[in-house]
DSSP file (Angstrom, degrees, kcal/mol; ACC not computed):
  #  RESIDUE AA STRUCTURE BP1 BP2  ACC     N-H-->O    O-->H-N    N-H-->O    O-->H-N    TCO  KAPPA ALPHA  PHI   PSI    X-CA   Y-CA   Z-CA
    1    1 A X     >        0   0    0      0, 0.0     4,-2.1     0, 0.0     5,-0.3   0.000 360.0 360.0 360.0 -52.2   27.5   -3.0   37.2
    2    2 A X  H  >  +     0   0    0      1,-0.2     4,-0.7     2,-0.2     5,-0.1   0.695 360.0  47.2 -46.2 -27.3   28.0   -1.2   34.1
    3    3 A X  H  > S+     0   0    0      3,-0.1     4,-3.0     2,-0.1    -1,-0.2   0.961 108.6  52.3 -68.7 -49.9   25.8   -4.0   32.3
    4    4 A X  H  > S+     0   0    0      1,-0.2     4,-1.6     2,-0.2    -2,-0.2   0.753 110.2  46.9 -85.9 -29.2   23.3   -3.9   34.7
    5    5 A X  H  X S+     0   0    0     -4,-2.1     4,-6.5     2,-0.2     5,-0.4   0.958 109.9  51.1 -52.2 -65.6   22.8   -0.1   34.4
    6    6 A X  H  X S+     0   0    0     -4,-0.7     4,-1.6    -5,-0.3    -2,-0.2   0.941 112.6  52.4 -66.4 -41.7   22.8    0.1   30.5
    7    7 A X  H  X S+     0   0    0     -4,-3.0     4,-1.6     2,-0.2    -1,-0.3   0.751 106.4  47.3 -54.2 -30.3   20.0   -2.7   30.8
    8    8 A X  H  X S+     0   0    0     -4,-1.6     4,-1.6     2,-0.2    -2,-0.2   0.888 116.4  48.4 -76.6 -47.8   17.7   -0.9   33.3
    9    9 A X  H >X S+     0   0    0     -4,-6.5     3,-2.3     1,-0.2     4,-0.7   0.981 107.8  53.5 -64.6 -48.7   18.1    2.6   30.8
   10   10 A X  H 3X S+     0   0    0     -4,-1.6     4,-1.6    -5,-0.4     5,-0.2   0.812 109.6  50.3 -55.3 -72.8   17.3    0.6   27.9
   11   11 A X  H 3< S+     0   0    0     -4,-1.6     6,-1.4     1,-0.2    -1,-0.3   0.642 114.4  45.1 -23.5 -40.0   14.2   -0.5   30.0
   12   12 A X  H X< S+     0   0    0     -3,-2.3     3,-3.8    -4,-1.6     5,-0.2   0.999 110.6  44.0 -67.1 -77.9   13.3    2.7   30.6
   13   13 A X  H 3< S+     0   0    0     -4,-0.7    -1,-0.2     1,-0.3    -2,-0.2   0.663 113.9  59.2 -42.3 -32.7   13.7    4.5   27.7
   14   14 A X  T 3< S-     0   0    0     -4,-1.6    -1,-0.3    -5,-0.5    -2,-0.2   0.532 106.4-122.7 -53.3 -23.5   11.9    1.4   26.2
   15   15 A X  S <  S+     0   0    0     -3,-3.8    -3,-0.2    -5,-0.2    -2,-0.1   0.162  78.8 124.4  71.9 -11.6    8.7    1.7   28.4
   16   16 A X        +     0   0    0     -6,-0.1     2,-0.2    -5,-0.1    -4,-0.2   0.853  65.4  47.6 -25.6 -42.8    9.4   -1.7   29.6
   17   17 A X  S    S-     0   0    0     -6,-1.4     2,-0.3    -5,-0.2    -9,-0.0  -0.625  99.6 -99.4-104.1 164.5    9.5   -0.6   33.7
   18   18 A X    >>  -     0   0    0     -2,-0.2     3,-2.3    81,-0.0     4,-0.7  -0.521  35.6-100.8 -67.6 127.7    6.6    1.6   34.9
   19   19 A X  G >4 S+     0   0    0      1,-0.3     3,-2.2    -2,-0.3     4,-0.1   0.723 114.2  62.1  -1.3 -76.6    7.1    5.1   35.3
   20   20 A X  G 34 S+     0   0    0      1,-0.4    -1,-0.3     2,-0.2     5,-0.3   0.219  90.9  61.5-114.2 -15.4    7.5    4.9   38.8
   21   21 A X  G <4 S+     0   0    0     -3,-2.3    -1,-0.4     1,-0.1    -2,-0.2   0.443  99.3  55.3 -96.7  11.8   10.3    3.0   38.9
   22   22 A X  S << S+     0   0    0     -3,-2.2    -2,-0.2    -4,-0.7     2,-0.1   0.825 121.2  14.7 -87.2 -16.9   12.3    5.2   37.2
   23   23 A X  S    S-     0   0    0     -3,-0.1     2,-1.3    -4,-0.1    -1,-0.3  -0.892  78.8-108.1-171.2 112.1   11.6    8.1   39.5
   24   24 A X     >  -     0   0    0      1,-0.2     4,-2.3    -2,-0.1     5,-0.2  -0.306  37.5-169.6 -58.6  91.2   10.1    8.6   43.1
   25   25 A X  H >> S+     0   0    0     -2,-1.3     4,-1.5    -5,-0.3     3,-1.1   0.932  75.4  51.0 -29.9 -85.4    6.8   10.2   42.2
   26   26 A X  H 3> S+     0   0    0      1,-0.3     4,-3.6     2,-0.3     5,-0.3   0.807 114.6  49.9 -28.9 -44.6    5.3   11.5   45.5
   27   27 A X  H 3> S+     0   0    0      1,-0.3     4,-1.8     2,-0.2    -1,-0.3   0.938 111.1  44.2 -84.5 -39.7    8.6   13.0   46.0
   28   28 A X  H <X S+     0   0    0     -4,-2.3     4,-1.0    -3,-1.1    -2,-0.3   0.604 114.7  57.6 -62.6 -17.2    8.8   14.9   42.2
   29   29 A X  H  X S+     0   0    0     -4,-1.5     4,-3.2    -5,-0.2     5,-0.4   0.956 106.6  39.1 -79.0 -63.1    5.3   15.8   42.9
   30   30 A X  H  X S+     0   0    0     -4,-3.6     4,-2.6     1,-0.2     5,-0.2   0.911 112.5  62.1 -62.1 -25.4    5.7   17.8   46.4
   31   31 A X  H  X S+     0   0    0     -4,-1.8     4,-1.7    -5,-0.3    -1,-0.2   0.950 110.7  41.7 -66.3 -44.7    9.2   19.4   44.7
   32   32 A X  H >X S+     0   0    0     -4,-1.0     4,-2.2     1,-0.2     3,-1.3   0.993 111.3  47.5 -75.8 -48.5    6.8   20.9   42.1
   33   33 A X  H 3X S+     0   0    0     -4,-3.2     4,-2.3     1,-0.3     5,-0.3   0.902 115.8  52.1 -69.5  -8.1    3.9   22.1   44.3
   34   34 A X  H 3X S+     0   0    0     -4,-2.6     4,-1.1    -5,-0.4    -1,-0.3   0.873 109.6  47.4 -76.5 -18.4    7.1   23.7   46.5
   35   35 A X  H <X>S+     0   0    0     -4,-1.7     4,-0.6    -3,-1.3     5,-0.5   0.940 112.4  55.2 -71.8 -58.2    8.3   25.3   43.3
   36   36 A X  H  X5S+     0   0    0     -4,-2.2     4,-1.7     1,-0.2    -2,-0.2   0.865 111.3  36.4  -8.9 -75.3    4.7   26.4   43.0
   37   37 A X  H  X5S+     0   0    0     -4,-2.3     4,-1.0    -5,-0.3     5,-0.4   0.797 114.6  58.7 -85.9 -20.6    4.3   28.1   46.2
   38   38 A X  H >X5S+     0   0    0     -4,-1.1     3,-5.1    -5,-0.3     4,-2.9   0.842 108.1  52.4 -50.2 -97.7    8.1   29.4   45.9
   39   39 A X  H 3<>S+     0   0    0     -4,-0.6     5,-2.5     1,-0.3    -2,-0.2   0.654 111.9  38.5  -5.8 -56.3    6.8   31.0   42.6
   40   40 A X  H 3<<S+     0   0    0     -4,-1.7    44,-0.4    -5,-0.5    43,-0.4   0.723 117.2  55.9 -89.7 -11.9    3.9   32.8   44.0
   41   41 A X  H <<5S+     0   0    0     -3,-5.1    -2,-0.2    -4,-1.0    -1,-0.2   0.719 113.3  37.5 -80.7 -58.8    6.1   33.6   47.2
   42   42 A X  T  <5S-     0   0    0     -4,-2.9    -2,-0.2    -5,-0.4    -3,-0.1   0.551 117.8-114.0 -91.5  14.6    8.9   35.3   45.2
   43   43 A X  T   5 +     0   0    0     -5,-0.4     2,-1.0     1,-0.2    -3,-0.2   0.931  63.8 152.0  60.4  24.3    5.9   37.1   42.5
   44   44 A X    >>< +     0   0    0     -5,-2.5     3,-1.4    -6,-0.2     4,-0.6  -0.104  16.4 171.2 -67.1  45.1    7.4   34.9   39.6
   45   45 A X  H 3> S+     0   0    0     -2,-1.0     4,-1.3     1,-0.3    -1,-0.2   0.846  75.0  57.6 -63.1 -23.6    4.0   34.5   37.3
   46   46 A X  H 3> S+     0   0    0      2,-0.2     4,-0.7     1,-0.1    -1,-0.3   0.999 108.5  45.3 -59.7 -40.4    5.8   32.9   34.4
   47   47 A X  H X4 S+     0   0    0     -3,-1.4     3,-1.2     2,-0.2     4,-0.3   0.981 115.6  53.7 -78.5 -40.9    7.0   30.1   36.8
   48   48 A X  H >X S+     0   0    0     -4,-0.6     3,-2.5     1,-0.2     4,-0.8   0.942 109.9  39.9 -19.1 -92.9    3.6   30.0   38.0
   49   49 A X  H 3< S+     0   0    0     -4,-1.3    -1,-0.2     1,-0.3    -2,-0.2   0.332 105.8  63.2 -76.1  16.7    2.0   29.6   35.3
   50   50 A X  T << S+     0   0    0     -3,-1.2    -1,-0.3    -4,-0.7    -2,-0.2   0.119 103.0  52.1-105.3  16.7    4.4   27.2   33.7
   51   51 A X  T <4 S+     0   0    0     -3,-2.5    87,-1.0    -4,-0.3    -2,-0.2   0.552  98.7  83.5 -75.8 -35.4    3.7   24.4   36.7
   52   52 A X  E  < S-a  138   0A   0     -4,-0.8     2,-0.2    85,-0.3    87,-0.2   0.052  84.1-131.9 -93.0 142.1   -0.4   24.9   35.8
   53   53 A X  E     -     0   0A   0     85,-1.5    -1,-0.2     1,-0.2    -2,-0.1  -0.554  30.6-103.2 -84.6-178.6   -1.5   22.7   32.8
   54   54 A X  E    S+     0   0A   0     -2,-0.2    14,-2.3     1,-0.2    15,-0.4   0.946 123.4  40.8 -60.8 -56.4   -3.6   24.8   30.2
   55   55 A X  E    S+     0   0A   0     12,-0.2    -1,-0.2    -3,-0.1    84,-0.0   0.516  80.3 146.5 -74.4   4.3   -7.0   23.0   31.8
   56   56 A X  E     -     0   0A   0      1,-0.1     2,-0.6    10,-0.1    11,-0.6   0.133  40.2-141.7 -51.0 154.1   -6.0   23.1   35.4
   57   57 A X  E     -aB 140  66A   0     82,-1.9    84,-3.1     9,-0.2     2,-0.6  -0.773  16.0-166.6 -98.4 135.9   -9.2   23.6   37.7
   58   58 A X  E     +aB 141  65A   0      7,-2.9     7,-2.2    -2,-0.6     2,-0.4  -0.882   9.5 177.6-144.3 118.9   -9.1   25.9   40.9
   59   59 A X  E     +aB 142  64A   0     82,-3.5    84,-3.0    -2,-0.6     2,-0.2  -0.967  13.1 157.3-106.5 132.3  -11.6   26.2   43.9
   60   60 A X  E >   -aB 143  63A   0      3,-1.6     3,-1.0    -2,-0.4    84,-0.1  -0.834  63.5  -4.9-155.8 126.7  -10.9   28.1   46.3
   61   61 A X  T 3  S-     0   0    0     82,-1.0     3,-0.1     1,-0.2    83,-0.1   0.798 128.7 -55.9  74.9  33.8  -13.4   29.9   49.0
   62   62 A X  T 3  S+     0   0    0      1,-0.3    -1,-0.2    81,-0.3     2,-0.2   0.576 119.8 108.1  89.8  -8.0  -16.2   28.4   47.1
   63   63 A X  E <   -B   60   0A   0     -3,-1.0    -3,-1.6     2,-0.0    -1,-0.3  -0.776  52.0-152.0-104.4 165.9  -15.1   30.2   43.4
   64   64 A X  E     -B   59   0A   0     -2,-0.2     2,-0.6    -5,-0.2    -5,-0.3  -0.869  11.9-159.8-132.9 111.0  -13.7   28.1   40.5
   65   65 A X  E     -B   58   0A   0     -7,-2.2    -7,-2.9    -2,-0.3     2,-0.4  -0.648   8.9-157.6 -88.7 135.0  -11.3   29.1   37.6
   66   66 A X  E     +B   57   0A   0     -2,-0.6    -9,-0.2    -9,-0.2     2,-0.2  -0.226  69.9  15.0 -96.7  55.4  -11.6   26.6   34.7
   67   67 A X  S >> S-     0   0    0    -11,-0.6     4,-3.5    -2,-0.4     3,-0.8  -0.712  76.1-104.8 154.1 156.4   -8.0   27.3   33.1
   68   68 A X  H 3> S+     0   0    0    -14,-2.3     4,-1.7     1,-0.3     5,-0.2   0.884 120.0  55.8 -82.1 -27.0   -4.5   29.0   33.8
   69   69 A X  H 3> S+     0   0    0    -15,-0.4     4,-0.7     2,-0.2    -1,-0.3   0.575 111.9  45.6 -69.7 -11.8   -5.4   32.1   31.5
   70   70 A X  H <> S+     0   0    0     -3,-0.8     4,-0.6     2,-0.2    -2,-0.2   0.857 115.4  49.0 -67.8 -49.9   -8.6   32.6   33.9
   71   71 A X  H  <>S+     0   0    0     -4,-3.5     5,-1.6     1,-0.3    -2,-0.2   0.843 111.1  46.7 -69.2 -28.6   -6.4   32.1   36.8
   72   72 A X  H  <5S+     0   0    0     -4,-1.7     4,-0.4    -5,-0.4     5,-0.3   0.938 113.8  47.7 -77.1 -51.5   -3.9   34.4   35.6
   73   73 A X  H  <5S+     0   0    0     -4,-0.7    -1,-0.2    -5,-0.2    -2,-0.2   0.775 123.4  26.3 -73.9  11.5   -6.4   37.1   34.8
   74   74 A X  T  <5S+     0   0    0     -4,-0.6     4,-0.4     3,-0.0     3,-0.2   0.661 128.9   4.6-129.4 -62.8   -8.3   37.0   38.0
   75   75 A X  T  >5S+     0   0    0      1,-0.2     4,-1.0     2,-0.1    -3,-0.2   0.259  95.2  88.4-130.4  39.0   -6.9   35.9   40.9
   76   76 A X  H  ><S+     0   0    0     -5,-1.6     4,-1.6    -4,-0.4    -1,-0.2   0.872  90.4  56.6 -69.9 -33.5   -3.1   35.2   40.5
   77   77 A X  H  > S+     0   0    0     -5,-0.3     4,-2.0    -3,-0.2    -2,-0.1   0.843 106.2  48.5 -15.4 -70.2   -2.2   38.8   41.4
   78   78 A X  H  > S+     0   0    0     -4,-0.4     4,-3.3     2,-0.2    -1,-0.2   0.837 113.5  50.0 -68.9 -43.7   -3.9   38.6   44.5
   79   79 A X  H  X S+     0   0    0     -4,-1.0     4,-1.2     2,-0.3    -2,-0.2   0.877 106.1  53.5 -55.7 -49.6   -2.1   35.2   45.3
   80   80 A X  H  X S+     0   0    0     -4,-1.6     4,-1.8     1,-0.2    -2,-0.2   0.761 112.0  42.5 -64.4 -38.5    1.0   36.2   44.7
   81   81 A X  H  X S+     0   0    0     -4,-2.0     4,-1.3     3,-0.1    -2,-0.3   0.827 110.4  53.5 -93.4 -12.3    0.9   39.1   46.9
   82   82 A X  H  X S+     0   0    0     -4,-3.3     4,-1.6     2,-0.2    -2,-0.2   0.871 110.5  49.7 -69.5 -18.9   -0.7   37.6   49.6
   83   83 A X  H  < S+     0   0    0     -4,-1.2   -42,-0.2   -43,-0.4    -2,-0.1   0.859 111.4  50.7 -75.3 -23.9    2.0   34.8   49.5
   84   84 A X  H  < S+     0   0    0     -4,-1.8    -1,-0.2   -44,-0.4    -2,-0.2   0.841 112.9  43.4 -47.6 -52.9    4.6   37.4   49.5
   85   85 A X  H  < S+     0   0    0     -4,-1.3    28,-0.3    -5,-0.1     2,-0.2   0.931 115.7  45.9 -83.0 -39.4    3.3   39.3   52.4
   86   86 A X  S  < S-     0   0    0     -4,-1.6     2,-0.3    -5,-0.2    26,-0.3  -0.465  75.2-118.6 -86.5 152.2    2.5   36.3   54.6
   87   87 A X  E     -C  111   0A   0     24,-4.1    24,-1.7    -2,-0.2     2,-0.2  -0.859  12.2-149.1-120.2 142.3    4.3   33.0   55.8
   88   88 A X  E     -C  110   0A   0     -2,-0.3     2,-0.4    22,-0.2    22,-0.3  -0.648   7.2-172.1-111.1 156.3    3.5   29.2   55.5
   89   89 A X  E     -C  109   0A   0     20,-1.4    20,-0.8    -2,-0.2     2,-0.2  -0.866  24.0-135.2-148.1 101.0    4.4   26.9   57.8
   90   90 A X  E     +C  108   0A   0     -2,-0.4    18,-0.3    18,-0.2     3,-0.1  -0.587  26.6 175.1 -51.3 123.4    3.6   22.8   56.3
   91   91 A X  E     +     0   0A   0     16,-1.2    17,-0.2     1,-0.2     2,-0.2   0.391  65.8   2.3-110.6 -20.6    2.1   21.4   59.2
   92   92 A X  E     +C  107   0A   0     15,-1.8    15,-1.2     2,-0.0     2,-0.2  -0.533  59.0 178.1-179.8 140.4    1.4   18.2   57.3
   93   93 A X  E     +C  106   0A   0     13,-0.2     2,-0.3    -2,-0.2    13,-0.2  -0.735   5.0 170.4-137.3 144.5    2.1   16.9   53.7
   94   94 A X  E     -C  105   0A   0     11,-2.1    11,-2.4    -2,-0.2     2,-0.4  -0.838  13.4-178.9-147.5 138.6    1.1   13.3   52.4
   95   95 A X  E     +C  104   0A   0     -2,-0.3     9,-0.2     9,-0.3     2,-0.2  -0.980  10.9 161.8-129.7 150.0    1.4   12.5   48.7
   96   96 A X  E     -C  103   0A   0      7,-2.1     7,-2.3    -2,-0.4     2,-0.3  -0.800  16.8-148.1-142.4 178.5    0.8    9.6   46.2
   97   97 A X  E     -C  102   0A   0      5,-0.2     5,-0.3    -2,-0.2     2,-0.1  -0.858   2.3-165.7-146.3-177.0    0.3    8.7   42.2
   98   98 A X  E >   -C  101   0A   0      3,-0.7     3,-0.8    -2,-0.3     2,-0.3  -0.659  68.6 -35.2-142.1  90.0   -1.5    6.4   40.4
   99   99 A X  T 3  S-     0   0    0      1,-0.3   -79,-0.1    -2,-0.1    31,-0.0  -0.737 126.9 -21.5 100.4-157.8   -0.7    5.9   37.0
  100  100 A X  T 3  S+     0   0    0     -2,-0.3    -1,-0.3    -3,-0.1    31,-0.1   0.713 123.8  78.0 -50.0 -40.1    0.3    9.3   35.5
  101  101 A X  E <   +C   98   0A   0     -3,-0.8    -3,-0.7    29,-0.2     2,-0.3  -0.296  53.8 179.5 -82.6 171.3   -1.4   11.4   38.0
  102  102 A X  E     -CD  97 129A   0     27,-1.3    27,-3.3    -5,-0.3     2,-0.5  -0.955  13.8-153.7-174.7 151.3   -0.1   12.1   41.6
  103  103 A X  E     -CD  96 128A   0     -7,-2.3    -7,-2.1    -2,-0.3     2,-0.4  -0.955   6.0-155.5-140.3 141.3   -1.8   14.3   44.2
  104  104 A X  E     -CD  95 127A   0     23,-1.5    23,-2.5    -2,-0.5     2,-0.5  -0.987  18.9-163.4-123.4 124.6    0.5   16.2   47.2
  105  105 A X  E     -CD  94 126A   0    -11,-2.4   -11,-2.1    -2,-0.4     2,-0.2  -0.890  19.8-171.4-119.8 132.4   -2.7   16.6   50.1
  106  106 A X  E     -CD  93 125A   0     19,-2.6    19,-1.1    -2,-0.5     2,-0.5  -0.987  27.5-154.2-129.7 157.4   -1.1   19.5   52.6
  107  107 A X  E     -CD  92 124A   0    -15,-1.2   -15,-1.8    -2,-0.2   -16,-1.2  -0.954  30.5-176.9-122.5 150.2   -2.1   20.9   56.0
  108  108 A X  E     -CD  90 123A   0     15,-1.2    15,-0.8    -2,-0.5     2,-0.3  -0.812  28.6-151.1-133.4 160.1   -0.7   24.6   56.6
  109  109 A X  E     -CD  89 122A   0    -20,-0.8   -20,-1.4    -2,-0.3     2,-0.4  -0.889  18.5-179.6-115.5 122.5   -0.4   27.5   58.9
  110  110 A X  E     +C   88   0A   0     11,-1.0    11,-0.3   -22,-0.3     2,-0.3  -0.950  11.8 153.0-119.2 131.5   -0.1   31.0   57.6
  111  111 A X  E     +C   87   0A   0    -24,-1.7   -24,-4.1    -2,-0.4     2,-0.2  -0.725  26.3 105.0-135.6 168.9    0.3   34.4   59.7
  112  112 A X  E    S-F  119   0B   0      7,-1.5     7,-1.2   -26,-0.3     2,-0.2  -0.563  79.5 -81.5 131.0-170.3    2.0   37.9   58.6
  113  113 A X  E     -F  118   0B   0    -28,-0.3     2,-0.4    -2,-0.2     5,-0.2  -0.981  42.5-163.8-124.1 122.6   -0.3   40.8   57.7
  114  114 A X  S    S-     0   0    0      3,-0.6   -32,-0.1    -2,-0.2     4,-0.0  -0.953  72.2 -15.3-139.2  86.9   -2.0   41.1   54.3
  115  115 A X  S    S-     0   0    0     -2,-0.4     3,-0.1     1,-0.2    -1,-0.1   0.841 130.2 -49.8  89.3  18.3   -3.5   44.2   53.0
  116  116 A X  S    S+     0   0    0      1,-0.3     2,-0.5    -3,-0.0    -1,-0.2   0.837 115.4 112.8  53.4  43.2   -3.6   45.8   56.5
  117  117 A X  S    S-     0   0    0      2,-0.0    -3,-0.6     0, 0.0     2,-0.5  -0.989  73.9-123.7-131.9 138.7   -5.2   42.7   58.2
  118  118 A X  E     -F  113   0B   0     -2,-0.5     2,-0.5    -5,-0.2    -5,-0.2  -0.465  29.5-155.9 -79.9 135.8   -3.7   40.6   60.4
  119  119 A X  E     +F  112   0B   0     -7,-1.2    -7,-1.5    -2,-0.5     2,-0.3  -0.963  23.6 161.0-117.9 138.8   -3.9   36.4   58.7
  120  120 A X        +     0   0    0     -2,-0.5    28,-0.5    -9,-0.2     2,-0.3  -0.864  32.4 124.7-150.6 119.6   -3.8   33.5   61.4
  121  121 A X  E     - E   0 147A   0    -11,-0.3   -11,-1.0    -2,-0.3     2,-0.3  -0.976  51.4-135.6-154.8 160.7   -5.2   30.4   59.6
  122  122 A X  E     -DE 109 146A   0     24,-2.5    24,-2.8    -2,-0.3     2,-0.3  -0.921  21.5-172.5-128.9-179.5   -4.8   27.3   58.6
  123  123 A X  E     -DE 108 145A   0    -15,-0.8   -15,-1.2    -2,-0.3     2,-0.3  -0.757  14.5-146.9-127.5 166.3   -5.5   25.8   55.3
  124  124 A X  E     -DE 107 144A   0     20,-2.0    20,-1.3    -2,-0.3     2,-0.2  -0.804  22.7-154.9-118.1 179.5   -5.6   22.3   53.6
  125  125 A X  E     -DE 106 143A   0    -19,-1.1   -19,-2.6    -2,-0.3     2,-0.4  -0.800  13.5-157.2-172.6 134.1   -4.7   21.8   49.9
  126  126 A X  E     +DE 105 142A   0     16,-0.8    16,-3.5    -2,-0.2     2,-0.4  -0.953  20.0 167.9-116.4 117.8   -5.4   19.7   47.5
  127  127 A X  E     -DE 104 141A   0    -23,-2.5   -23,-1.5    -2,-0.4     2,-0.4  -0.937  10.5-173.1-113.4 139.8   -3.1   19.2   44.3
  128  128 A X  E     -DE 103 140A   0     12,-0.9    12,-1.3    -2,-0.4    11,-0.7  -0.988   6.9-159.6-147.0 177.0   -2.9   16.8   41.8
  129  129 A X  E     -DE 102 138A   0    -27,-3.3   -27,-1.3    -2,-0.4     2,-0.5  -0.626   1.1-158.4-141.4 143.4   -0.2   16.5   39.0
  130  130 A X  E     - E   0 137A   0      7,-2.3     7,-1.7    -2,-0.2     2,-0.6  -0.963  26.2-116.2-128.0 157.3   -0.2   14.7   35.5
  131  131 A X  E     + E   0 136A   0     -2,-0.5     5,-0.2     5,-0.2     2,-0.1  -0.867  39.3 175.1-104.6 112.8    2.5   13.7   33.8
  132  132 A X  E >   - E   0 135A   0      3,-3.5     3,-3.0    -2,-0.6   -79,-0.0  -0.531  56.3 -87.7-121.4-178.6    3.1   15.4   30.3
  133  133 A X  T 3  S+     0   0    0      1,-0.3     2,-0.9    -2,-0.1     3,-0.1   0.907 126.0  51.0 -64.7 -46.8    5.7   15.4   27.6
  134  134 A X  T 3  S-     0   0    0      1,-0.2    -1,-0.3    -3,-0.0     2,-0.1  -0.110 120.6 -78.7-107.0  79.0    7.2   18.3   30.0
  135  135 A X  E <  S- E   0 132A   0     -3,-3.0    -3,-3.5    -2,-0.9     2,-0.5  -0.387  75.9 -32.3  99.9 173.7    7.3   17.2   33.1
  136  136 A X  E     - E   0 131A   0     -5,-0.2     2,-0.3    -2,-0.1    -5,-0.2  -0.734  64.7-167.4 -85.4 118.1    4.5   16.7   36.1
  137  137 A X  E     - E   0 130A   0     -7,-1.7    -7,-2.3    -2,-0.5     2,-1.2  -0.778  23.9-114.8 -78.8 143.2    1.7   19.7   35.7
  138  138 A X  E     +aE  52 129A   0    -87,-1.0   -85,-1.5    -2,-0.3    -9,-0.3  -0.809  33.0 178.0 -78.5 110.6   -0.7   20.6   38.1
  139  139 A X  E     +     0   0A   0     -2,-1.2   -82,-1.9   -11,-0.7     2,-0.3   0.450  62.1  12.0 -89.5   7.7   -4.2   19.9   36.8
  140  140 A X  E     -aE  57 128A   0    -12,-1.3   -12,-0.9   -84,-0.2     2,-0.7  -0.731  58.9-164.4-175.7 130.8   -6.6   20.8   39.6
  141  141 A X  E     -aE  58 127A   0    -84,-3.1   -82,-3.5    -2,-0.3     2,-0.5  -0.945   2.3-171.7-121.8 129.2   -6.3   22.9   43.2
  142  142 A X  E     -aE  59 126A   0    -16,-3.5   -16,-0.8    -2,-0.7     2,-0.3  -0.985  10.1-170.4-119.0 134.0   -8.6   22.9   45.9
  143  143 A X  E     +aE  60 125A   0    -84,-3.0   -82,-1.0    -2,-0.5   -81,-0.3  -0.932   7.5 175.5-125.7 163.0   -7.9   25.5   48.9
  144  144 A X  E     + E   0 124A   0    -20,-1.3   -20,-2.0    -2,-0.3     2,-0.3  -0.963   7.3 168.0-158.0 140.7   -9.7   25.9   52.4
  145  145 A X  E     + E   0 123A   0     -2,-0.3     2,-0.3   -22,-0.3   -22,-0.3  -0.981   6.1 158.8-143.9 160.4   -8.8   28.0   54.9
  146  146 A X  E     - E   0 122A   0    -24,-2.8   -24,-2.5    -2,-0.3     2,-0.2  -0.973  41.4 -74.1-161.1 172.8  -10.2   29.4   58.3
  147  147 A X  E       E   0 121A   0     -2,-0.3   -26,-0.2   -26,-0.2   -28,-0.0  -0.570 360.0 360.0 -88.8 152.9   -9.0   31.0   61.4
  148  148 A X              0   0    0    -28,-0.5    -1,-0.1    -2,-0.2   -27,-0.1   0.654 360.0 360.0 -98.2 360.0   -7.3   29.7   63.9
């Protein structure tokens, strides 16, 4: 057993085996975008913005920020307290990779009250992930919401 171990790291470390069999992708992918939405939940913005690549892309409601230093000066604020004030409920989650990348596709619910408005939505979201020297980044968000 002990052989057969020290032969698989050697692989690894070698680049012999695939990425993906060293580690369940899909599954390191949704654990980040839930540290993600934790982060913006608990008002962290450093751990935010240390999931984000530099280039990530974000649409959301028809706007786009082309970088995590846009997204932080414009609408991370606002994100972070609306996730704070309001609650998500995954209503359905599917993830995959290809390669280096990996994308976590969710369906949501969120209600609480935001800004003295009552929120009853659902959303989708689209993430997808690269794999850099640290660790899986998110390079590109799409969000969609409406009411329910």
């Amino acid at each position: 057993m002990k052989w057969s171990f020290s032969l698989l790291a050697l692989l690894l470390v070698s680049g012999a085996l695939p990425l993906a069999a060293a580690e369940d992708v899909p599954h390191i992918a949704t654990e980040t975008v839930k540290r993600f939405h934790e982060a913006l939940a608990a008002q962290n913005e450093e751990a935010v913005l240390e999931l984000l690549a530099p280039d990530v892309l974000i649409f959301e409601s028809g706007g786009a920020e082309f970088s995590r230093e846009e997204y932080a000066g414009h609408h991370l604020g606002a994100d972070m307290e609306f996730s704070a004030a309001t609650a998500r409920e995954i209503t359905g989650q599917q993830a995959g990779q290809d390669g280096e990348v990996a994308w976590v596709l969710t369906r949501s619910s969120t209600a609480g009250t935001f800004r003295d408005k009552e929120i009853n939505a659902r959303g989708v979201e689209t993430m997808l992930l690269r794999h850099t020297a640290d660790g899986w980044r998110i390079i590109h968000i799409h969000w969609s919401s409406r009411n329910k």
